[in-house]
C-alpha positions as CSV (number, residue, x, y, z in Angstrom):
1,X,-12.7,44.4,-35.7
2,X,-15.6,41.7,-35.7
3,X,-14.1,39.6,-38.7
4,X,-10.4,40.0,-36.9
5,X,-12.0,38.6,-33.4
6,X,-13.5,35.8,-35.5
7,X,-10.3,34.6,-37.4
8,X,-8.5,34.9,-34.4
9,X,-11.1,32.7,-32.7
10,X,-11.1,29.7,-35.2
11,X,-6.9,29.8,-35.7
12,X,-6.8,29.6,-31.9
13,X,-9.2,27.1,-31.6
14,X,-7.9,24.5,-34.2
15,X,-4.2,25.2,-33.1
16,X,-5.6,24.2,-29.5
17,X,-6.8,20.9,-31.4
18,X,-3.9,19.9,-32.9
19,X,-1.9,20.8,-30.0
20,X,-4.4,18.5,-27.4
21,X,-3.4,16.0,-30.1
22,X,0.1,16.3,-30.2
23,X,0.6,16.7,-26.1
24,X,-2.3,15.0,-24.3
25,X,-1.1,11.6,-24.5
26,X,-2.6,10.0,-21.9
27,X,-6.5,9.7,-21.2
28,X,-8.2,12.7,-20.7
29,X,-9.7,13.0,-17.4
30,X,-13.7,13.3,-16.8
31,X,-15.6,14.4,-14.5
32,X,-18.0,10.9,-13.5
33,X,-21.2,11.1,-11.2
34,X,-19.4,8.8,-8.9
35,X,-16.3,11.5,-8.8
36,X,-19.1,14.5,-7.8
37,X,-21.3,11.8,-5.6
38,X,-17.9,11.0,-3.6
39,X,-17.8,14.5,-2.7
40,X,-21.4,15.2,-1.7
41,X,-20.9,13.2,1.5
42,X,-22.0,16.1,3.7
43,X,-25.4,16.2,1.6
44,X,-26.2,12.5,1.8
45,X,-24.6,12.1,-1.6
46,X,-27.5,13.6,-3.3
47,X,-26.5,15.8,-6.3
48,X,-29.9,17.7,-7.1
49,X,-29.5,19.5,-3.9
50,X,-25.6,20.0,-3.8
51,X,-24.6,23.6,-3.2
52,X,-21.3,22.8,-2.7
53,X,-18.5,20.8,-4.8
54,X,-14.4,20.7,-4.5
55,X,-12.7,19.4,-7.9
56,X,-9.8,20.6,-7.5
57,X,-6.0,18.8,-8.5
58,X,-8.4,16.2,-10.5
59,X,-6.5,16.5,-13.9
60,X,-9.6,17.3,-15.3
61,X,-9.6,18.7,-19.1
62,X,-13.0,20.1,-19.4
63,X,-16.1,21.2,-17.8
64,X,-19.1,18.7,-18.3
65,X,-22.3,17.6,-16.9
66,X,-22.0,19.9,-13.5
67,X,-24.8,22.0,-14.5
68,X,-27.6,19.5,-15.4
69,X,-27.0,17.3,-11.7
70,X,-25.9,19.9,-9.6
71,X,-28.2,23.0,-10.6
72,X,-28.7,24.4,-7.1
73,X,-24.8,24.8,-6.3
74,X,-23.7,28.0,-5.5
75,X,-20.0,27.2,-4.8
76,X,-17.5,25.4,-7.6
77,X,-13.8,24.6,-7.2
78,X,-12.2,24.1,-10.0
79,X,-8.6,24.7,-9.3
80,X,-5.0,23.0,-10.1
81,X,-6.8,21.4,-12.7
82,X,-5.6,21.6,-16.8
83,X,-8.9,22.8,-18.0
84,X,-8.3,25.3,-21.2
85,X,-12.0,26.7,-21.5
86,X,-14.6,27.8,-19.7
87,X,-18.2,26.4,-20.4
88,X,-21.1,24.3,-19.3
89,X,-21.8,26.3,-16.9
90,X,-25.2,28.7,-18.4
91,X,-27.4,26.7,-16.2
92,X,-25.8,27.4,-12.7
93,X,-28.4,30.5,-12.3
94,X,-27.4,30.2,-8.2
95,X,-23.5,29.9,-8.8
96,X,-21.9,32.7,-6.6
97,X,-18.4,31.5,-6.0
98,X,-16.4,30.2,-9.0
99,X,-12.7,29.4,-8.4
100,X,-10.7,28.8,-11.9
101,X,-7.6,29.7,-10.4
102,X,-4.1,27.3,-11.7
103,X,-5.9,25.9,-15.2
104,X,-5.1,27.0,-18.8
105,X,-7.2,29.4,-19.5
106,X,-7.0,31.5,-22.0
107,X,-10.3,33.4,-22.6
108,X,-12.5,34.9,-20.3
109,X,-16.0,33.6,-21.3
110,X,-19.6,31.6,-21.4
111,X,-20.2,33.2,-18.2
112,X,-23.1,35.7,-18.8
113,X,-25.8,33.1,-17.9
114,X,-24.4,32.8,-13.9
115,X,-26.9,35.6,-12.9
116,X,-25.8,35.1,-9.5
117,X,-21.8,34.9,-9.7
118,X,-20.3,37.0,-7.4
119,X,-16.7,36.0,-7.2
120,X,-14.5,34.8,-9.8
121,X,-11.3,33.4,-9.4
122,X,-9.0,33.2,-12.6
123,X,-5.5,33.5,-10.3
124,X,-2.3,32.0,-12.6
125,X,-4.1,31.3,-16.0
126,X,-3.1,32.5,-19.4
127,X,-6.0,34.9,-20.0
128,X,-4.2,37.3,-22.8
129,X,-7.0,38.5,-24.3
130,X,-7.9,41.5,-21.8
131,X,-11.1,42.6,-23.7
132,X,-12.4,39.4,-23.1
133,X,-13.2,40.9,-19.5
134,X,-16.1,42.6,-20.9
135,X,-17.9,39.8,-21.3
136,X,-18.4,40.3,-17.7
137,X,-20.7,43.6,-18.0
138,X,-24.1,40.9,-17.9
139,X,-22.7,39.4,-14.2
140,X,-24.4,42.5,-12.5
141,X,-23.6,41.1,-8.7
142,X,-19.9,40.2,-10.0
143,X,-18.0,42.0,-6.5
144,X,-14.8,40.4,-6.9
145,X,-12.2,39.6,-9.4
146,X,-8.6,37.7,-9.5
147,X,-6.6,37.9,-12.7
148,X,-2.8,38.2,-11.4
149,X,-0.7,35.6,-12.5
150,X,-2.1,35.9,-16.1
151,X,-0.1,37.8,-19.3
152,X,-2.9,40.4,-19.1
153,X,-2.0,41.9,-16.1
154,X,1.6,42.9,-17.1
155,X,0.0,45.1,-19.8
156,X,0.1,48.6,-19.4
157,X,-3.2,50.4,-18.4
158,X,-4.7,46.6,-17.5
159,X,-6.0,47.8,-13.9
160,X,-7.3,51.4,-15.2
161,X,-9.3,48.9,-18.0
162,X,-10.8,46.2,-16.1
163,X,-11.9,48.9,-13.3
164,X,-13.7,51.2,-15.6
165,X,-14.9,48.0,-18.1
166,X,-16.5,46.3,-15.2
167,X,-18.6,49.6,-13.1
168,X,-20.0,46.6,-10.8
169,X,-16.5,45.4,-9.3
170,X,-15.4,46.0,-5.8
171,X,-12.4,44.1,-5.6
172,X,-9.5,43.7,-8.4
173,X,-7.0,41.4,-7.2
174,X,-7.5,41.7,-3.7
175,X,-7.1,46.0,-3.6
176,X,-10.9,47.8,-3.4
177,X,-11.6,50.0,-5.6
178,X,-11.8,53.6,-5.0
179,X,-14.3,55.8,-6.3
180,X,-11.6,58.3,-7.5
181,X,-9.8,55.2,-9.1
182,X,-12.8,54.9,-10.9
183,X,-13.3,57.9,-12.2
184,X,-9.9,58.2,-13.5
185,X,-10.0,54.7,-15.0
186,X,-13.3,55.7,-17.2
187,X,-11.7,59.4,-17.9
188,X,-8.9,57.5,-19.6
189,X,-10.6,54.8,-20.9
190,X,-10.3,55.6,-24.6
191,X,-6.1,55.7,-24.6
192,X,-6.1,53.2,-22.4
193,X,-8.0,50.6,-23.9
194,X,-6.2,51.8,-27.6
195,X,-3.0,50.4,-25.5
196,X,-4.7,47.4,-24.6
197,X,-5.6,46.3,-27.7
198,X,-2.1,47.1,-29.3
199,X,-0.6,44.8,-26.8
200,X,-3.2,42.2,-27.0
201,X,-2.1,42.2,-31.2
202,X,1.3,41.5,-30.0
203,X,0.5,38.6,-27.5
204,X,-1.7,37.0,-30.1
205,X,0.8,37.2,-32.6
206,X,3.5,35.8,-30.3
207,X,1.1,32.8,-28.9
208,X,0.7,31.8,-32.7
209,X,4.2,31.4,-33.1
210,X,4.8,29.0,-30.1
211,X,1.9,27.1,-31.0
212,X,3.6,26.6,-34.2
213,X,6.9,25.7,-32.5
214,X,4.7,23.2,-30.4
215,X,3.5,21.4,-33.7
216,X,6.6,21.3,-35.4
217,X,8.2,19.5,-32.3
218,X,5.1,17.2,-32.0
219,X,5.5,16.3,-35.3
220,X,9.2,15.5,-35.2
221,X,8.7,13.5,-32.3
222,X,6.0,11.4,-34.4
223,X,8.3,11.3,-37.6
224,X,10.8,10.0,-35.3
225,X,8.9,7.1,-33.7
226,X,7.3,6.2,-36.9
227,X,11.1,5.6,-38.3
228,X,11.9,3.4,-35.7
229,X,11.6,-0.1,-37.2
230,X,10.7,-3.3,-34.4
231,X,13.2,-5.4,-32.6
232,X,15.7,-4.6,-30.3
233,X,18.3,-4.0,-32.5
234,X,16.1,-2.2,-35.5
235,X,15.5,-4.6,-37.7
236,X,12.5,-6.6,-39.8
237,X,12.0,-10.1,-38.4
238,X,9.5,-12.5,-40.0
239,X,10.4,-15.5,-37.6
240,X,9.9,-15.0,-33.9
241,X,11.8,-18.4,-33.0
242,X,14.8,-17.2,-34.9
243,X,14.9,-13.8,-32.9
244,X,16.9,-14.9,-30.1
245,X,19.7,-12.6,-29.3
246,X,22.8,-14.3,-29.1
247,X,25.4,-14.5,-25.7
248,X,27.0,-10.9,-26.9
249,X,23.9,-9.4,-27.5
250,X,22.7,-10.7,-24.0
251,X,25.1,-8.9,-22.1
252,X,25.0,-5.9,-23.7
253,X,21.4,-6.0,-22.7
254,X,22.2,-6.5,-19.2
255,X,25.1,-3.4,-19.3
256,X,22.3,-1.5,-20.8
257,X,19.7,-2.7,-17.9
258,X,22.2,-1.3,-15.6
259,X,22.6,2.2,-17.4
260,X,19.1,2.5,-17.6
261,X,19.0,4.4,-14.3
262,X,21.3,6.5,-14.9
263,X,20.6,7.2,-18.3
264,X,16.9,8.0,-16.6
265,X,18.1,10.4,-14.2
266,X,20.2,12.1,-16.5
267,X,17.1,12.9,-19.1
268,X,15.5,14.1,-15.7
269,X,17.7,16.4,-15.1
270,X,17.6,18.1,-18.8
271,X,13.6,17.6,-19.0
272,X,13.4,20.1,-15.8
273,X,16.8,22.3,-16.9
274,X,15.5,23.0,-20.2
275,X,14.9,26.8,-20.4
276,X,11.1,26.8,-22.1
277,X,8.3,29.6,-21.8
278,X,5.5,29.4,-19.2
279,X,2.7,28.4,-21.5
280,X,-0.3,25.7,-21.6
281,X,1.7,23.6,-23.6
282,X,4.3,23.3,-21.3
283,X,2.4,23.0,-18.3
284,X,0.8,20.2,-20.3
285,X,4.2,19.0,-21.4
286,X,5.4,18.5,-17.8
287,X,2.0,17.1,-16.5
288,X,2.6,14.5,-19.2
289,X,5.9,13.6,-18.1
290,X,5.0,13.4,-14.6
291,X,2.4,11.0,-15.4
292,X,4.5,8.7,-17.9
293,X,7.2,8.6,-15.1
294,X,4.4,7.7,-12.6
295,X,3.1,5.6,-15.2
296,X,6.5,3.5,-15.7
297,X,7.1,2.8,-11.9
298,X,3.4,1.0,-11.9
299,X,4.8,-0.5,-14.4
300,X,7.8,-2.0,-12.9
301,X,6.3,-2.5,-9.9
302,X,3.5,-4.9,-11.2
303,X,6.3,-6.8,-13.4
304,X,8.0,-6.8,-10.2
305,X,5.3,-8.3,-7.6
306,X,6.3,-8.6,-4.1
307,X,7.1,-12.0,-2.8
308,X,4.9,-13.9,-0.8
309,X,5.6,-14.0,2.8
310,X,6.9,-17.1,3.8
311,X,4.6,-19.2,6.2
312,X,6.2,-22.5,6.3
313,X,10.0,-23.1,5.5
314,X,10.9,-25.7,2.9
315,X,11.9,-27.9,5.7
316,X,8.0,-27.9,7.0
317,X,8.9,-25.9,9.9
318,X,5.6,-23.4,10.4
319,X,6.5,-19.7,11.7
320,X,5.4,-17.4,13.8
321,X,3.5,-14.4,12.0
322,X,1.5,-11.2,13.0
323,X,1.7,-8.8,9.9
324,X,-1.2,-7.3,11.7
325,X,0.6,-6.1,14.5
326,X,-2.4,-7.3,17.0
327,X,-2.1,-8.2,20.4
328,X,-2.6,-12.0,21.3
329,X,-2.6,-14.5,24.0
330,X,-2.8,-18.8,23.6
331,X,-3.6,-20.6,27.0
332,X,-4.4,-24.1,28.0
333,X,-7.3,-24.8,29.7
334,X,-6.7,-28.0,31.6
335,X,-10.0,-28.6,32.8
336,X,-11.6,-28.9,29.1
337,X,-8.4,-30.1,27.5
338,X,-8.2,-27.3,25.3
339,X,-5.9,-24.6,23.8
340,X,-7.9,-21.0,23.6
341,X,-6.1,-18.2,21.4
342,X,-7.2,-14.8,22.4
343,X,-6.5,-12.3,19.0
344,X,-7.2,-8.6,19.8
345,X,-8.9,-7.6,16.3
346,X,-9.8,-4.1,15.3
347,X,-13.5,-3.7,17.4
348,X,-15.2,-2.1,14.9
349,X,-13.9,-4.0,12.0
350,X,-16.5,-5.7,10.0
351,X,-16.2,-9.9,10.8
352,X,-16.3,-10.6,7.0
353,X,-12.9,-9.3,6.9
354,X,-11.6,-11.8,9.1
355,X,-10.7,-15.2,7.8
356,X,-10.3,-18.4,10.3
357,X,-7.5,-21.5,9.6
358,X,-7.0,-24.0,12.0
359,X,-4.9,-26.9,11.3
360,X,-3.2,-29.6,13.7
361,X,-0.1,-27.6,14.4
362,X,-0.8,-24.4,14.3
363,X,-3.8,-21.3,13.8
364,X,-4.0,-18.9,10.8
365,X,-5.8,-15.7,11.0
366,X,-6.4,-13.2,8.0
367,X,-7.2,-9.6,9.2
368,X,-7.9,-7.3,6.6
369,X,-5.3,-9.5,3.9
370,X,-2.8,-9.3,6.6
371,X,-1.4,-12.5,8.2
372,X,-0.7,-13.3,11.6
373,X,-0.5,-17.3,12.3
374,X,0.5,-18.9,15.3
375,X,2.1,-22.1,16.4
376,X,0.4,-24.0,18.5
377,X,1.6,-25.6,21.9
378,X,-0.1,-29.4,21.2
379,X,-1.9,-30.8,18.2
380,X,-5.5,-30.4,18.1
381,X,-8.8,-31.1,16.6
382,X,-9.5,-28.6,13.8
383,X,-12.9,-30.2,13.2
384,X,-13.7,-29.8,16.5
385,X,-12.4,-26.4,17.0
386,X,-15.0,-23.0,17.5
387,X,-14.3,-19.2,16.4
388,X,-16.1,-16.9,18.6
389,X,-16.4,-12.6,18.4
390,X,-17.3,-10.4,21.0
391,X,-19.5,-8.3,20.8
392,X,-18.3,-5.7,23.4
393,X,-14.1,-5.9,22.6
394,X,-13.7,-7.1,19.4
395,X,-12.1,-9.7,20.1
396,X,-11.4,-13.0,18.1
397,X,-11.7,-15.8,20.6
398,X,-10.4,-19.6,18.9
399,X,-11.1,-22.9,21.4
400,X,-9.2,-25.6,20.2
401,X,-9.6,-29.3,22.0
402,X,-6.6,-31.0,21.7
403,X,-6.1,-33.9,19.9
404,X,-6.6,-37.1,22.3
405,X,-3.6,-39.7,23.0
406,X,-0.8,-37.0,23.2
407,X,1.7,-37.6,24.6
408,X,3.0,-34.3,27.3
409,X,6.8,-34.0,27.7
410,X,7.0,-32.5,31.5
411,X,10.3,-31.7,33.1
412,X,11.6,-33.4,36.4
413,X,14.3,-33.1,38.5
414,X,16.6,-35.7,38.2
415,X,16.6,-38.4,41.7
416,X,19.4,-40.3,42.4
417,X,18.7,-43.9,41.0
418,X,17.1,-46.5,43.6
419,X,18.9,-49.4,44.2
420,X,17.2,-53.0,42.6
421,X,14.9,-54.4,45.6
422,X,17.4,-57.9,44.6
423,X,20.1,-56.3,46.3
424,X,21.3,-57.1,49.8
425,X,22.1,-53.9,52.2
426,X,25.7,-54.1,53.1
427,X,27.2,-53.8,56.0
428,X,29.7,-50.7,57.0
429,X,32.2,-52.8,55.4
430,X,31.1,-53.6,52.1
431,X,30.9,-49.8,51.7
432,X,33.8,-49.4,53.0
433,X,34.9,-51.9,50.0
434,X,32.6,-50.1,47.6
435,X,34.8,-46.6,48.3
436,X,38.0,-48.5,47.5
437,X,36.2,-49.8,44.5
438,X,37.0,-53.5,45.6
439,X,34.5,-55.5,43.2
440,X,31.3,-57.0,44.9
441,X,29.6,-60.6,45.2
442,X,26.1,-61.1,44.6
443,X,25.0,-64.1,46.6
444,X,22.1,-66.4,45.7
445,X,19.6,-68.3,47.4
446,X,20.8,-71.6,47.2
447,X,16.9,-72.9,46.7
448,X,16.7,-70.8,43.4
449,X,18.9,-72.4,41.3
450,X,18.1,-73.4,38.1
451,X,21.3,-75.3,37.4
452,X,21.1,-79.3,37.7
453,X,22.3,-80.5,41.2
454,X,25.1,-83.4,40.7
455,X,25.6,-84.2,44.3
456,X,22.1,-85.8,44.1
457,X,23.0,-88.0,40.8
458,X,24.6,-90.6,43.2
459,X,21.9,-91.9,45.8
460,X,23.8,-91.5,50.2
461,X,22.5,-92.7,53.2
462,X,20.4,-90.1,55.3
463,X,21.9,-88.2,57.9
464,X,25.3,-88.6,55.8
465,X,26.2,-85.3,54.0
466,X,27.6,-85.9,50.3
467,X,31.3,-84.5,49.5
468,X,29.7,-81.5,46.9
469,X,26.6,-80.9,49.7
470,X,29.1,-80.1,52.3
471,X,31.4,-78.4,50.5
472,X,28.8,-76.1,49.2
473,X,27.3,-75.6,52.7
474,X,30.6,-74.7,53.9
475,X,31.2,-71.8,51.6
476,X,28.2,-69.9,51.8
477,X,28.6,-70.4,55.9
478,X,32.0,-68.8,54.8
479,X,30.0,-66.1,53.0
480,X,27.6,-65.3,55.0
481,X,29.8,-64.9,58.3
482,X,32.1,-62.2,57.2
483,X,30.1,-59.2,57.8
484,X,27.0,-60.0,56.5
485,X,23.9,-59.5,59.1
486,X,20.5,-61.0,57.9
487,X,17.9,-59.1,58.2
488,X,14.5,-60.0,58.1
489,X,12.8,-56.7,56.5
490,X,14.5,-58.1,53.3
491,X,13.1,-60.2,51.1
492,X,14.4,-63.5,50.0
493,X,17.2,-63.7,47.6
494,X,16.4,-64.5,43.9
């Protein structure tokens, strides 16, 4: 029986090597001291004195290092993970609580050293090998133990075995333990553990075969990407230059770029349809493919980088922006001849995080690596502009003197124009003349002319009026005596 449980234990060990080769093809997940650290917030992030530690739905592969920095911890969880052994834990002397459950474990084991483990969680595993529950005789305080979900406990006789292998348990699967169950269990113990090893025989045998199955597709999947020659069309180029697809080949790239999603939802859809067995391997298998599919998006996504949010159109017209979504107010303060923009940042947001633009036109804050920029009413002096934080709100307070010799557009009610000071105030008549849009005279002083006289060319006696003098006289008389009445608030005619 020894020399059986030993060939069994090196053909299951390499076949779990080769397979770990063939499947894990992405990086195997540790556990780091930063990982454990980040955890131990509620202990000051010390890790000598950690009694407690959740690892659980880390994609971690293995057990490592927990039992030289955390010595002292008496709870571990270790579930959803894909770990397929158990080990590095003989130095956990205080460990009480260890939770396994959802990993790939196949062997119950290396846990004889955890004087102190009470409860042991092994819930939806792949523990086969029933008799490697007796390993648990040395745990004397083990109280409680959870093995459904695993192959072994659809064997017949698997509850009458564990119960009278392990005298010390209290608890199988969430169901005490009688003391008459007990007594039956260790009455039968010899048929029933003859049953159990008949069926263990069988599950070994049938494990060995689909880890043979596993290898045979791993390598097929290898011989076929090996046979794939490079170049987008499966051929041997020696000249990069000359490799240029011509127009034909271009579009059908492009009708390919457009199939790709549908060619990617329809491999989805026979990944998850594919009848296969519930195994390690194909828990492994679809972990894989989750991460590859996760993988590729990060992928297209950094290829793909978002475009940059437009501040100022093409034109040189600046926008308004608040990606931050924060409150804000811009004033004038006339007094001081400045503009003030009040920005309600996040109170207890560190000030390094904030980053201060001020140009002529318009403000630019960075919050966090989130925009918000302003236009500003008038131009000012970004030299001469301040940036102040309080200490009580939060807020980010920006005084900006404007810019001196600007010019202010106001807006005025428009006033009926005022008539030239040159003009003469008419009469009842000459507006009477103005309604029946009968054109008007302007009259000038005669004194104001510019225009040579020629009635004083020719010398005349005094007291004698020339022809042209008279004349002249005469018609402004005429002028002035139809309607006009001088009045001497006016000024003089010009």
């Amino acid at each position: 029986m020894g020399k059986e449980w030993i060939s069994d234990n090196t053909k299951r060990n390499s076949a779990a090597v080769s397979i770990a080769t063939a499947v894990n093809r992405g990086r195997m997940v540790h556990i780091t001291e930063d990982m454990v650290r980040g955890r131990a917030e509620h202990n000051e992030c010390e890790l000598f004195s950690l009694e407690e530690v959740s690892l659980h739905q880390q994609d971690i592969e293995r057990i490592e290092h927990i039992d030289r920095w955390c010595t002292d911890l008496r709870i571990l969880y270790l579930q959803n993970n894909l770990i397929p052994k158990i080990e590095n834990l003989g130095r956990l002397k205080k460990l009480e609580y260890l939770n396994l459950a959802l990993n790939n474990i196949e062997v119950i084991e290396n846990l004889e050293a955890c004087e102190s483990l009470q409860k042991l969680d092994l819930t939806v595993n792949f523990v086969g090998r029933l008799s490697s529950v007796e390993s648990l005789r040395h745990n004397i305080h083990l109280r409680e133990l959870f093995l459904v979900g695993n192959p072994c406990s659809e064997f017949e006789g698997y509850r009458q075995y564990v119960v009278a292998s392990l005298p010390q348990l209290k608890t199988l699967d969430g169901m005490d333990i009688s003391r008459s169950e007990r007594i039956r269990s260790l009455q039968a113990l010899e048929d029933v553990r003859r049953q159990v090893r008949e069926q263990e025989r069988e599950y070994v045998q049938r494990r060995a075969a689909e880890k043979e199955e596993v290898q045979r597709k791993a390598a097929g999947e290898e011989e076929g990407n090996n046979g794939k020659k490079p170049g987008f069309d499966g051929r041997w180029y020696t000249d990069i230059n000359n490799t240029a697809p011509s127009l034909q080949k271009k579009e059908e790239l492009e009708d390919n770029k457009r199939n790709d999603e549908s060619v990617e939802e329809q491999r989805e859809q026979e990944f998850w349809h594919k009848p296969c067995l519930f195994t390690p391997e194909s828990r492994l298998e679809a972990h894989r493919h989750l991460q590859e599919k996760k993988n590729r998006k990060v992928k297209e996504t950094e290829k793909k980088p978002k475009a940059p949010r437009m501040l100022i159109t093409t034109d040189g017209r600046v926008l308004n922006v608040n990606e931050p979504k924060l409150e804000f107010s811009v004033t004038e303060n006339e007094e001081n001849n400045t503009i003030v923009l009040d920005l309600s940042v996040y109170r207890h947001m560190d000030t390094s995080l904030i980053d201060v633009d001020i140009q002529p036109t318009y403000a630019r804050v960075l919050v966090k690596g989130k925009i918000f920029q302003v236009v500003l009413p008038a131009e000012v002096k970004p030299d001469s502009s301040t940036a102040q934080r309080s200490q009580t709100t939060g807020h980010l307070v920006l005084t900006m003197p404007r810019a001196e010799g600007e010019i202010r557009v106001t807006k005025t009610t428009p006033h009926p124009p005022r008539a030239p000071l040159n003009r003469l105030r008419s009469s009842s008549l000459e507006d009477s003349k103005r309604k029946a849009h009968v054109p008007e005279r302007l009259e000038v002083d005669p004194s104001k002319r510019t225009t040579i006289d020629l009635a004083n060319i020719v010398p005349h006696k005094e007291g004698t009026p020339s022809p042209l003098e008279g004349s002249r006289t005469a018609q402004v008389t005429a002028h002035l005596s139809e309607g006009v009445v001088d009045d001497s608030d006016m000024p003089p005619l010009i």
